[in-house]
LUMLORO-679663 format. One line per 10 residues: for each residue x, y, z of C-alpha. Coordinates in nm, 4 decimals, padded with zeros to 6 digits, always signed. Each point is the difference from the previous one (the first is absolute). Layout:
X,Y,Z  ...
//
This chain:
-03.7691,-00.9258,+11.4443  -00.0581,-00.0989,-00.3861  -00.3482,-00.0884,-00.1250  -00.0740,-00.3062,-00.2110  -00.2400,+00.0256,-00.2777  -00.1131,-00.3825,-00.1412  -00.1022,+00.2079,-00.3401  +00.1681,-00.1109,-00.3059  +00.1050,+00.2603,-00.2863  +00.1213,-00.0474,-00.3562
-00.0139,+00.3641,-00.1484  +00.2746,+00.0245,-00.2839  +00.2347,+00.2873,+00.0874  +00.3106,+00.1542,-00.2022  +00.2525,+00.1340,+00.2634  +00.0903,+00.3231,+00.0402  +00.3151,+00.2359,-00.0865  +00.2552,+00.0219,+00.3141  -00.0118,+00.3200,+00.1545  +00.2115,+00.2462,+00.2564
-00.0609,-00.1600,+00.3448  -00.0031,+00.1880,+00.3100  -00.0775,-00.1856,+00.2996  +00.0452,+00.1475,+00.3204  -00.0502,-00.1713,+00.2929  -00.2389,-00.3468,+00.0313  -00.1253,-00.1153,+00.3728  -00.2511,-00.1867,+00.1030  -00.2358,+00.1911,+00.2963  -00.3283,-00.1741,+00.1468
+00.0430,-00.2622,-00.1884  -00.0127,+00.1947,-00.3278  +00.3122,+00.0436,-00.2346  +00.0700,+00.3720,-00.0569  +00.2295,+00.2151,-00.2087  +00.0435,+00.3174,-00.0148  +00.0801,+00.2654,-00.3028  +00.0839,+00.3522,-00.0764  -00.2553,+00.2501,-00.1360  +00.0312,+00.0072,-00.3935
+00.2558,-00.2777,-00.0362  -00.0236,-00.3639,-00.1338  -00.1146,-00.2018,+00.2967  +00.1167,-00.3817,-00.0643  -00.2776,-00.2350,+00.2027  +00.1176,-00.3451,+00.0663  -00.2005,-00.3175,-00.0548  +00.0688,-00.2688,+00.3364  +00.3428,+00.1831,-00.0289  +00.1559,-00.2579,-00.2346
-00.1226,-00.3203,+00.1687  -00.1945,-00.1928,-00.2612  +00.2824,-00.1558,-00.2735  -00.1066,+00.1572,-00.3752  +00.0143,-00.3550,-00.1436  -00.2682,-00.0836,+00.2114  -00.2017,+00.2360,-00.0805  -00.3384,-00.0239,-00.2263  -00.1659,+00.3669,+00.0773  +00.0750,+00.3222,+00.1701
-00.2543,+00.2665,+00.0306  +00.0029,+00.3431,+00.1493  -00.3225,+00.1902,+00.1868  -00.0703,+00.2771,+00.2458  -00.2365,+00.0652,+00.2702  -00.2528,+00.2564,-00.1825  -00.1654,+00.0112,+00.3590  -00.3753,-00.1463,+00.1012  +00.1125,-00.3382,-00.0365  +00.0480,+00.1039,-00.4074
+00.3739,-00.0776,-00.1368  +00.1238,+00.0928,-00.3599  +00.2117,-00.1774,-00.2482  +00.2937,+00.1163,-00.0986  +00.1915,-00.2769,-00.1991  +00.0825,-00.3856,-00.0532  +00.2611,-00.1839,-00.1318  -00.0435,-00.3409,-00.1413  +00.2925,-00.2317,+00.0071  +00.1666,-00.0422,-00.3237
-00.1597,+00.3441,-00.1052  +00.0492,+00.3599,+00.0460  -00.1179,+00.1994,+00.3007  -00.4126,+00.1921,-00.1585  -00.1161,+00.3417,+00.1624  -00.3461,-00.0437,+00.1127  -00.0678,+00.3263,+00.1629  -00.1742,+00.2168,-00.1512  +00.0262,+00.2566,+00.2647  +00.2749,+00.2621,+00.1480
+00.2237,-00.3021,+00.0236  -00.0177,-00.1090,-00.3887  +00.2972,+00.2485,-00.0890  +00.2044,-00.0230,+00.3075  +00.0220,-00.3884,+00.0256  +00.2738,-00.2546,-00.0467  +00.1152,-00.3307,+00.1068  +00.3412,-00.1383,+00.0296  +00.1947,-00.2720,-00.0421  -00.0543,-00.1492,+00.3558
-00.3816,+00.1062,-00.0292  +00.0213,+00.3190,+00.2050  -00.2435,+00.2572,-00.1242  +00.1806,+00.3192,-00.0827  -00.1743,+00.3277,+00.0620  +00.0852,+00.3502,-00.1094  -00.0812,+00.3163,+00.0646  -00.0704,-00.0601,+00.4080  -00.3146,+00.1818,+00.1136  -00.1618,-00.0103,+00.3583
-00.2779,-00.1217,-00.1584  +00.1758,-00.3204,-00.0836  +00.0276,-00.0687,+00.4024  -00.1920,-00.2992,-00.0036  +00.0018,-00.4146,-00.0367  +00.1649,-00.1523,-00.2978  -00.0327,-00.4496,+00.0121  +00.1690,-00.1798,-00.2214  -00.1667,-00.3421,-00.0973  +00.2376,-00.2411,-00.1152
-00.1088,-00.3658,-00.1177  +00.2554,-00.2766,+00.0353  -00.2293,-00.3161,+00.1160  -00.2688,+00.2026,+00.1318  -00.0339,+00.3664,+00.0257  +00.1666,+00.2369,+00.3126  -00.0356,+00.3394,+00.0545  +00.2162,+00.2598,+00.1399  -00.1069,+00.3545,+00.0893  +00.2480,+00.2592,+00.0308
-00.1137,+00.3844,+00.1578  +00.1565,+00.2759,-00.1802  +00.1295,+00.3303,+00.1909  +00.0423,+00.3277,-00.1876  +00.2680,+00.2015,+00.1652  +00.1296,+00.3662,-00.1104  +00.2136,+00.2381,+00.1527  -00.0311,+00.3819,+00.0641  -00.0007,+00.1753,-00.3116  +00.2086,+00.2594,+00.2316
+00.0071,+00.1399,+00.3525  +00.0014,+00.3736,+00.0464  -00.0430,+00.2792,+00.2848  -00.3149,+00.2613,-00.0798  -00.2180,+00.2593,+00.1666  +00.3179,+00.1347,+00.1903  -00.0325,+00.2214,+00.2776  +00.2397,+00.3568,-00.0278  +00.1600,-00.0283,+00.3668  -00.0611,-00.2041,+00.2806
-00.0624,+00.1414,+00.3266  +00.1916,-00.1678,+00.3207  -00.2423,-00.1372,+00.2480  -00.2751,+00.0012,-00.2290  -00.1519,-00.2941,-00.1553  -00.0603,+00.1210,-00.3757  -00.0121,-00.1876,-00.3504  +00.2952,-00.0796,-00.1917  -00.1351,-00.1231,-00.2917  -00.1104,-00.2986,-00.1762
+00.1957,-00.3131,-00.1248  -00.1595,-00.1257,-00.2884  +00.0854,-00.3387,-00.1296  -00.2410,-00.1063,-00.3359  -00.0966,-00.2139,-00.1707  +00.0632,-00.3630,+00.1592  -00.0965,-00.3002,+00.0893  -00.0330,-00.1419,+00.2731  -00.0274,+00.3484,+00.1527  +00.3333,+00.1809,+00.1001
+00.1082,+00.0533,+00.3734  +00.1968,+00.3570,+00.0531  +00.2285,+00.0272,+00.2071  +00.1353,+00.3915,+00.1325  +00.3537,+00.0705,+00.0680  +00.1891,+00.2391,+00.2101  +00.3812,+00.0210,-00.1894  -00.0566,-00.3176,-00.0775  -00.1387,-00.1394,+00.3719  -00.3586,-00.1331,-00.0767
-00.3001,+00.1928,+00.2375  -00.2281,-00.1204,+00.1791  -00.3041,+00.0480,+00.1338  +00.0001,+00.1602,+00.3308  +00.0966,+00.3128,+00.2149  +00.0016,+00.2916,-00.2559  -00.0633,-00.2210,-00.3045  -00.3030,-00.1162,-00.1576  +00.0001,-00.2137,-00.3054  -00.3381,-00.0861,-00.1229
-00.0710,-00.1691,-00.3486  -00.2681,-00.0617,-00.2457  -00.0400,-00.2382,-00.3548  -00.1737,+00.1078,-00.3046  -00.1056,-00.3196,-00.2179  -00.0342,+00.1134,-00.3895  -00.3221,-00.1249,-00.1552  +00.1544,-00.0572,-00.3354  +00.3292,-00.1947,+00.1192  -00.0313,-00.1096,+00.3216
+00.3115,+00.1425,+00.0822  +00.0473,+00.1829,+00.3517  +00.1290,+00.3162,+00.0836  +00.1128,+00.0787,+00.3878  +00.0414,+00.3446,+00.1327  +00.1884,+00.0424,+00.3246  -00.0541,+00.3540,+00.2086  +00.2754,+00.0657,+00.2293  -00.0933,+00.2901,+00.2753  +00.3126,+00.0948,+00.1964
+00.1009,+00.1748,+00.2909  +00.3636,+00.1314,-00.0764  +00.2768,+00.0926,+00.2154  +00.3007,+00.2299,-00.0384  +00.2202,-00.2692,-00.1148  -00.2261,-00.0523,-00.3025  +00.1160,+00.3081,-00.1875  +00.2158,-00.1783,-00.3028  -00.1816,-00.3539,+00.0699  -00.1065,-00.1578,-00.2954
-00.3325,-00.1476,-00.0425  -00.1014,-00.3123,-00.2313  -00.2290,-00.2886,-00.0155  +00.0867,-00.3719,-00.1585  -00.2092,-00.3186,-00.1266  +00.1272,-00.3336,-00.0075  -00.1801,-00.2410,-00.2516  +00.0020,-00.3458,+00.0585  +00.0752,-00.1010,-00.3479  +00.1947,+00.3265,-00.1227
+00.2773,+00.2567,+00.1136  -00.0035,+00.2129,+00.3282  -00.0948,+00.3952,-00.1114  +00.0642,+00.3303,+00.1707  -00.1311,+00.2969,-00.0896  +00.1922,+00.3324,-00.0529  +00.1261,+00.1651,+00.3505  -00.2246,+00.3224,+00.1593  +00.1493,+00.2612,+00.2305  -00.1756,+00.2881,+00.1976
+00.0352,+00.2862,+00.1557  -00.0085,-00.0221,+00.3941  -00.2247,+00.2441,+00.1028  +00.0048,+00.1150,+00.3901  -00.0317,+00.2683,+00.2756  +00.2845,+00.1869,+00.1392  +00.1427,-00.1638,+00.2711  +00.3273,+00.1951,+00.0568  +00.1026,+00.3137,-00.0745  +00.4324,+00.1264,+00.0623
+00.1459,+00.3481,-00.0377  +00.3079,-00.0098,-00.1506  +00.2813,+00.3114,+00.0596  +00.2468,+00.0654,-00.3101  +00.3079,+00.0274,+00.0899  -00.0631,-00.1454,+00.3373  +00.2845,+00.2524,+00.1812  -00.0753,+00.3410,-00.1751  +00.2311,+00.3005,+00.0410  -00.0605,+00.3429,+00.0311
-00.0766,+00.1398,-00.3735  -00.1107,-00.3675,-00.1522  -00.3340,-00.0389,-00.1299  -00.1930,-00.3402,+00.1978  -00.2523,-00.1980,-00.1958  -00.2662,-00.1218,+00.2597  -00.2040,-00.3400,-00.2224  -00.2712,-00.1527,+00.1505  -00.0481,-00.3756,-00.1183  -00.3379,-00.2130,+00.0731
-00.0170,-00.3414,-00.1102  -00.3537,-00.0506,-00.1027  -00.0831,-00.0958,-00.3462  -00.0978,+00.2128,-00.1851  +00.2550,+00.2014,+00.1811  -00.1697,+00.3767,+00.1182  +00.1479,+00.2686,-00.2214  -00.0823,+00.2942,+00.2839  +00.1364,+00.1203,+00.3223  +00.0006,+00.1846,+00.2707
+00.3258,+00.1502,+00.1037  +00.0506,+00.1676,+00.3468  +00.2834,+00.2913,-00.0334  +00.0544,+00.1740,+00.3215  -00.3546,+00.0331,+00.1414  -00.1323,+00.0429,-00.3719  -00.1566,-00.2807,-00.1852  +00.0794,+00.0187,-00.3903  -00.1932,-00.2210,-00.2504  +00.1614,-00.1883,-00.2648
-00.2364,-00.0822,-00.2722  +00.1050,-00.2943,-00.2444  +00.3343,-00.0414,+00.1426  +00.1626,-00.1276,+00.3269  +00.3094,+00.2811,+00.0551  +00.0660,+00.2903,+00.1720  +00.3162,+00.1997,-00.0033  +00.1559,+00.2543,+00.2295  +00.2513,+00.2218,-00.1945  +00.3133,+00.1433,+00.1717
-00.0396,-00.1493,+00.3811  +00.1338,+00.1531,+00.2954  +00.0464,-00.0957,+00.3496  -00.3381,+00.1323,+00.0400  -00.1215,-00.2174,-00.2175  +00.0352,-00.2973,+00.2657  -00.3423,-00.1639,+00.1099  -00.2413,-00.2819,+00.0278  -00.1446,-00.0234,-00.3597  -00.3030,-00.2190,-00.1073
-00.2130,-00.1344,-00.2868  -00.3742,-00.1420,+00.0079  -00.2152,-00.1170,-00.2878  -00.2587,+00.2691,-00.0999  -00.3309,-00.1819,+00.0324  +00.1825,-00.1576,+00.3093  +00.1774,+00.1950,+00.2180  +00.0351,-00.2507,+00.2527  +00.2176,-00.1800,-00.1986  +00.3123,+00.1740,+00.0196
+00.3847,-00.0182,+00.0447  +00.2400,+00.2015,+00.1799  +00.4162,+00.0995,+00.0104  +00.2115,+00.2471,+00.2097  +00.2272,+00.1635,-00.2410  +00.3576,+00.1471,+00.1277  +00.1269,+00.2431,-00.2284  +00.4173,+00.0049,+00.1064  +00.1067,+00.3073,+00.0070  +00.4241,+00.1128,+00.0849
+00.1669,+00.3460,+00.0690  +00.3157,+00.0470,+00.0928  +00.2318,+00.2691,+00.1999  +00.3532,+00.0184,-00.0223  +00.1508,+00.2994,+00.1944  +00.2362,+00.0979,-00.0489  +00.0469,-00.0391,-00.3891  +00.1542,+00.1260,-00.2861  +00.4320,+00.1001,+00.0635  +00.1202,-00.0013,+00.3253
+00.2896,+00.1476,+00.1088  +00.1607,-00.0762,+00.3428  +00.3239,+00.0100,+00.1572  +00.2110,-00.3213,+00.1181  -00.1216,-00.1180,+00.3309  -00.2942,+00.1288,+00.0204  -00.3230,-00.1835,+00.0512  -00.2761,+00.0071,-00.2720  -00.3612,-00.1526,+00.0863  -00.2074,-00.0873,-00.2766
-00.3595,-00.0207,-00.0001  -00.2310,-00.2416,-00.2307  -00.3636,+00.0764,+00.0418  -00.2694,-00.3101,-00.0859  -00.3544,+00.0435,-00.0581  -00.1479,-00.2939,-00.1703  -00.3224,-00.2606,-00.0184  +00.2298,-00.2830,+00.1645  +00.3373,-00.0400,+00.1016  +00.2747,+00.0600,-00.3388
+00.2844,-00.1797,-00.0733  +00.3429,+00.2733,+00.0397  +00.3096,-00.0334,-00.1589  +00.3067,+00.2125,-00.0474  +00.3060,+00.0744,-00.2585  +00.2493,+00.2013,+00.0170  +00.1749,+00.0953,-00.3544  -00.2588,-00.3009,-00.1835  +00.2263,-00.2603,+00.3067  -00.2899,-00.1187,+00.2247
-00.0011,-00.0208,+00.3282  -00.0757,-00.2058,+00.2908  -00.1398,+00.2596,+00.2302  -00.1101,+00.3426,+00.0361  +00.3049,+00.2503,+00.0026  +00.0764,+00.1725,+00.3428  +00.2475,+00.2782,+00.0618  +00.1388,+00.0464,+00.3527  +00.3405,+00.1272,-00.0881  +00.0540,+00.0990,-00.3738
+00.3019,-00.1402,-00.1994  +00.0986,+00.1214,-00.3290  -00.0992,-00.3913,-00.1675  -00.3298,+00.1137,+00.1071  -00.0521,+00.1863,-00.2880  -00.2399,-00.0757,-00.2988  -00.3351,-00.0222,-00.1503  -00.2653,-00.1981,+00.2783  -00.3465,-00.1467,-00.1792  -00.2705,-00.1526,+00.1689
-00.3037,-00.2217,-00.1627  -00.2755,-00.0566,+00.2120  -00.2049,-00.2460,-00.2039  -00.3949,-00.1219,+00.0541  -00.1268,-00.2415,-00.2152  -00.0221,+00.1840,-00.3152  +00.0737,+00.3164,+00.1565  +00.3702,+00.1332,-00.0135  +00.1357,+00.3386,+00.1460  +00.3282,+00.1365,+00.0217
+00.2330,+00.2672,+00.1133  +00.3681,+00.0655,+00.0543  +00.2496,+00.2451,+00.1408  +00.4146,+00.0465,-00.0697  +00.1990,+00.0558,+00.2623  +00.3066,+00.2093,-00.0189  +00.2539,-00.0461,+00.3215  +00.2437,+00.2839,+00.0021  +00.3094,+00.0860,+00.2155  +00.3425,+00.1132,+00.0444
+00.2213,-00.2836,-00.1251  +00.2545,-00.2449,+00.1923  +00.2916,-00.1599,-00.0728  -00.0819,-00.3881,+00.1165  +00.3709,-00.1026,-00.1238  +00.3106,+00.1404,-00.1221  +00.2923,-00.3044,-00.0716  +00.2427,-00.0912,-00.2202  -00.0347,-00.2970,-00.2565  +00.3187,-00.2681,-00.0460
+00.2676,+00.2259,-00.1775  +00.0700,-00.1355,-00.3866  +00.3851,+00.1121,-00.0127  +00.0265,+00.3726,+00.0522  -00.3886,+00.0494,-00.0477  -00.2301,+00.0136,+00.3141  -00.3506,-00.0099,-00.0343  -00.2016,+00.2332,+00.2324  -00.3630,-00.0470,+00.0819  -00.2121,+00.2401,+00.1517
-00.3758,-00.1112,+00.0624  -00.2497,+00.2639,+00.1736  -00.3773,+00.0318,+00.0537  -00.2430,+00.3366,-00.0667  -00.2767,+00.1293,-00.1915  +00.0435,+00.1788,-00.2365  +00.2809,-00.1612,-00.1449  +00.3010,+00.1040,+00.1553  +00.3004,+00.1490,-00.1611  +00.2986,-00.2295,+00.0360
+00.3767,+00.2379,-00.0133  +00.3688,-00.1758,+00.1199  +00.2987,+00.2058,+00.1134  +00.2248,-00.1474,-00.2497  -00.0280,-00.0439,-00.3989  -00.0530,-00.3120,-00.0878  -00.1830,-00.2200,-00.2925  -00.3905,-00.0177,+00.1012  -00.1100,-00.3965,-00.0961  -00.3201,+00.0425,+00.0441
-00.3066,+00.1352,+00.2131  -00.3332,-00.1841,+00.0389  -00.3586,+00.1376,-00.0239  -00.1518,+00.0800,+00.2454  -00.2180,-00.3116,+00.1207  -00.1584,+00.0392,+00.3824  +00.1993,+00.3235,+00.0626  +00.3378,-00.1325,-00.0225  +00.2869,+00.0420,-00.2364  +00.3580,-00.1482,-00.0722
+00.2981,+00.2194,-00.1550  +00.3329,-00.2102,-00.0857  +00.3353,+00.1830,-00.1018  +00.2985,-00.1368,-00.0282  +00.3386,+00.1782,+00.0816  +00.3534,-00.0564,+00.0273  +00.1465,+00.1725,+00.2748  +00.3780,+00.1078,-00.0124  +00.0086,-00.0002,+00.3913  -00.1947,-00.0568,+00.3179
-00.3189,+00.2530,+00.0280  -00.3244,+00.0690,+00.1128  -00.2768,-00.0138,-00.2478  -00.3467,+00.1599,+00.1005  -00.3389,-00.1050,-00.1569  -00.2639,+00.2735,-00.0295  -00.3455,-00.0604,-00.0019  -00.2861,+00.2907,-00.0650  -00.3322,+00.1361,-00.0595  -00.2403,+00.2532,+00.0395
-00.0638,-00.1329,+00.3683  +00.3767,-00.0145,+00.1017  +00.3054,-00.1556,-00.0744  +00.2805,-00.2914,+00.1790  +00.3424,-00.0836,-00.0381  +00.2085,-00.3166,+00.0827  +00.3733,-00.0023,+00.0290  +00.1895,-00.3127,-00.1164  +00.3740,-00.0494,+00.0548  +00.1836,-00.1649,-00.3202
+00.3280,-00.1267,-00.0116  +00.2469,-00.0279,-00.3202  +00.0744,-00.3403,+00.1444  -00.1769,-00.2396,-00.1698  -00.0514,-00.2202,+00.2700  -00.2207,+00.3003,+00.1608  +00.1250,-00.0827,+00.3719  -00.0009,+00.3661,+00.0847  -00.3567,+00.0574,-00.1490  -00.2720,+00.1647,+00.2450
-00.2855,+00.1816,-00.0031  -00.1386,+00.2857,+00.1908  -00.3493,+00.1924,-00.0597  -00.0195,+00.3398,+00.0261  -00.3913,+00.1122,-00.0142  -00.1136,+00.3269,-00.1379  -00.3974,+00.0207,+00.0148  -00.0836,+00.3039,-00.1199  -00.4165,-00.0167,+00.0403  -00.1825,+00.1985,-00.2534
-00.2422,+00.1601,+00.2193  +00.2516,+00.1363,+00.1794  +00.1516,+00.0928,-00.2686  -00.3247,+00.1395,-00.1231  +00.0033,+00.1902,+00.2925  +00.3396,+00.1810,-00.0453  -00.0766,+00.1280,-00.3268  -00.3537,+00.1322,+00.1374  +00.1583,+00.1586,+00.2803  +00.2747,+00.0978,-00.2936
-00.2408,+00.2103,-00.1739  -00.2073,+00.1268,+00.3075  +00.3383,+00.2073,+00.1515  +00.0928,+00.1088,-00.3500  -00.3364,+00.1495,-00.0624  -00.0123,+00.1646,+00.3326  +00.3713,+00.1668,-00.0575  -00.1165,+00.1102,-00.3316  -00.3152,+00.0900,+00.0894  +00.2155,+00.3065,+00.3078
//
């Protein structure tokens, strides 16, 4: 509410220059106008706001509350005259008026937090008292005194957020990645202000004390101030090192499913922080320490090898970790092996001997052609014969072994026939089974076409003849273990109506044969020997 003065002045004043203006914010509070500045900036203090016309005007006149009931002149404008400086004061070089009367102050210092009236005389004199407020913000906000780790479950210092140099003081607020803290189960926030003599100005320090967890390893830690009158600041990030017990500790088995002859690395991992560089390692009823490292190894493994194996923490052997190992392990038998030689017909068991960690996977080819089970051989045939391999594979173990298989006998004639007759020409085919390859002879000259190989024991022979009349023609088949013949009737007649076969079989065995010639040689070296 405005106070009336019934005094009458008529001081001469000059008016003064116009000046940079900065007028922040005006209200009125308890009855009291107030407006409010920034620290070290031109504070623009208004006189009833504008509501008196300047025509009307005879006087203005500026004072301040110098406290005790004592006020201090500062300087009056006459109308019709320019605006005189009567401080003599602090104020006498920082003081201007305007054009609508407001006094203009520079250089804002707390110390100019006080009443300012203007007196302005129209018919009679009013006054109007405006209260100044100095604010300033933080000259910065910062994180010092930090702590080198934290420890979980331990409520220790962080450090201090320190925000200087303000006005009115600062409030801190701490932040968790950017999620303000508060006070409360494993935090504790606690501030203090220190006032300087020689500005006024305020400086807050916040101490955080924290309990961290295992999540805060990477968390970033900073502290803010928001100013009423300037910009929000946040100080530079912190980090720390997570410091805790071990909790866990895990033996780990490299490669998990050793073989015989690999070498195992056995590494035992804790989790506290720092992590322990020292273990205990438990080989086979022995316990070997490893000093500044976490690994064992275990060169060239065996079946032997295979165990319970275990790791503990040297100044705590209760805390410890254990793993079965299996070293695999494969040998195989095959009997029999390497060449076989057999006669047709017979039987030939084959044996394949297993002795391995765990059940293989088998698998058989024979000549590189796989096949889809294991060969058996109750009654010998010539196709019989060729190179058998077997693989018996487990995990990353692989053995093998193979025999060949030679199927021998005296050979047979399976067919004996005549092919469609191309004019005088007849074709003759004689096809016969034995091992080793038989010897293929006709009973008439002819033109030989062509004789296969000798693929599974058999063979083809093709001649072609032109007979003058109707005969018998004989195929001949031999080797070492005897010998066949086949009789085949051809006709001159083209049409081959009086064609027909007949077999006549000569085996000649070659044991027995074997047999003659030993007994051969026996009589003639008894006859020579009377």
């Amino acid at each position: 509410v405005p106070l009336t003065n019934t005094c009458r002045l008529s001081t001469g004043l000059r008016a003064t220059k116009n000046t940079l203006m900065f007028f922040l914010s005006f209200s009125t509070v308890a009855g009291l106008d107030r407006v409010t500045g920034l620290y070290g900036q031109t504070l623009e203090i208004p006189c009833n706001n504008g509501a008196v016309k300047t025509e009307d005007i005879l006087l203005v006149k500026w004072k301040y509350d110098k406290g005790q009931g004592q006020s201090g002149d500062l300087m009056v404008l006459n109308k019709g005259h320019d605006a005189v400086v009567s401080s003599t004061d602090d104020y006498k070089n920082r003081i201007s008026m305007a054009k609508n009367f407001s006094l203009l102050l520079s250089g804002a210092k707390l110390s100019d937090q006080k009443t300012f009236t203007c007196m302005v005389a129209v018919s009679d004199i009013t006054e109007y008292p405006v209260a100044v407020v100095i604010h300033k913000s933080p000259a910065g906000v910062g994180i010092s005194d930090i702590a080198e780790a934290l420890e979980i479950g331990k409520l220790k210092k962080l450090g201090d957020c320190v925000a200087r140099d303000a006005n009115p003081a600062a409030n801190i607020t701490w932040l968790r990645n950017n999620e303000p803290l508060a006070d409360g189960k494993g935090i504790s926030i606690k501030s203090s202000v220190l006032v300087d003599p020689d500005t006024g100005l305020s400086t807050t320090v916040s101490t955080l004390e924290y309990s961290a967890l295992k999540s805060d390893a990477g968390a970033q830690f900073t502290c803010s101030t928001q100013h009423p009158l300037g910009e929000k600041l946040v100080s530079s990030p912190v980090n720390f090192t997570i410091t805790y017990s071990t909790e866990h500790i895990t033996l780990r088995v490299s490669p998990e499913s050793p073989a015989e002859g690999d070498n195992v690395t056995l590494t035992c991992e804790a989790d506290g922080n720092p992590a322990p560089t020292s273990f205990n390692f438990y080989i086979k009823g022995e316990v070997v320490k490893a000093e500044n490292a976490n690994k064992h190894t275990l060169t060239h493994v065996s079946r032997n090898t295979t165990g319970l194996y275990k790791c503990s923490l040297i100044d705590n052997p209760l805390m410890e970790s254990s793993r079965n190992i299996t070293v695999n392990y494969l040998d195989i038998n095959l009997s029999p092996s390497g060449k076989i030689v057999k006669h047709a017909g017979k039987a030939l068991n084959i044996t394949l001997q297993i002795d391995s960690s765990e059940k293989p996977a088998v698998s058989w080819t024979k000549e590189g052609v796989k096949l889809h089970k294991e060969p058996k051989f109750a009654n010998l045939t010539y196709s019989d014969s060729g190179v058998y391999e077997c693989e018996v594979t487990l995990k990353t173990l692989r053995r093998k072994a193979s025999f060949h298989l030679v199927v021998q006998g005296a050979p047979v004639i399976k067919y004996l026939k005549k092919m469609d007759a191309k004019g005088q020409q007849i074709v003759l085919i004689c096809e016969a089974e034995g091992s080793p390859k038989p010897v293929v002879s006709w009973s008439i000259n002819g033109t030989v076409l062509n004789e296969t190989s000798h693929p599974n024991g058999k063979i083809t022979h093709k001649i072609t003849v032109t007979p003058s009349a109707d005969m018998t023609v004989t195929c001949t088949v031999s080797n070492e273990f005897g010998m066949m013949t086949q009789d085949l009737n051809v006709s001159s007649d083209p049409s081959g109506k009086n064609d027909k076969t007949q077999m006549v079989v000569g085996v000649v065995v070659g044991l027995l044969i074997a047999t003659l010639v030993i007994g051969l040689a026996y009589w003639l070296y008894v006859k020579k020997s009377k």
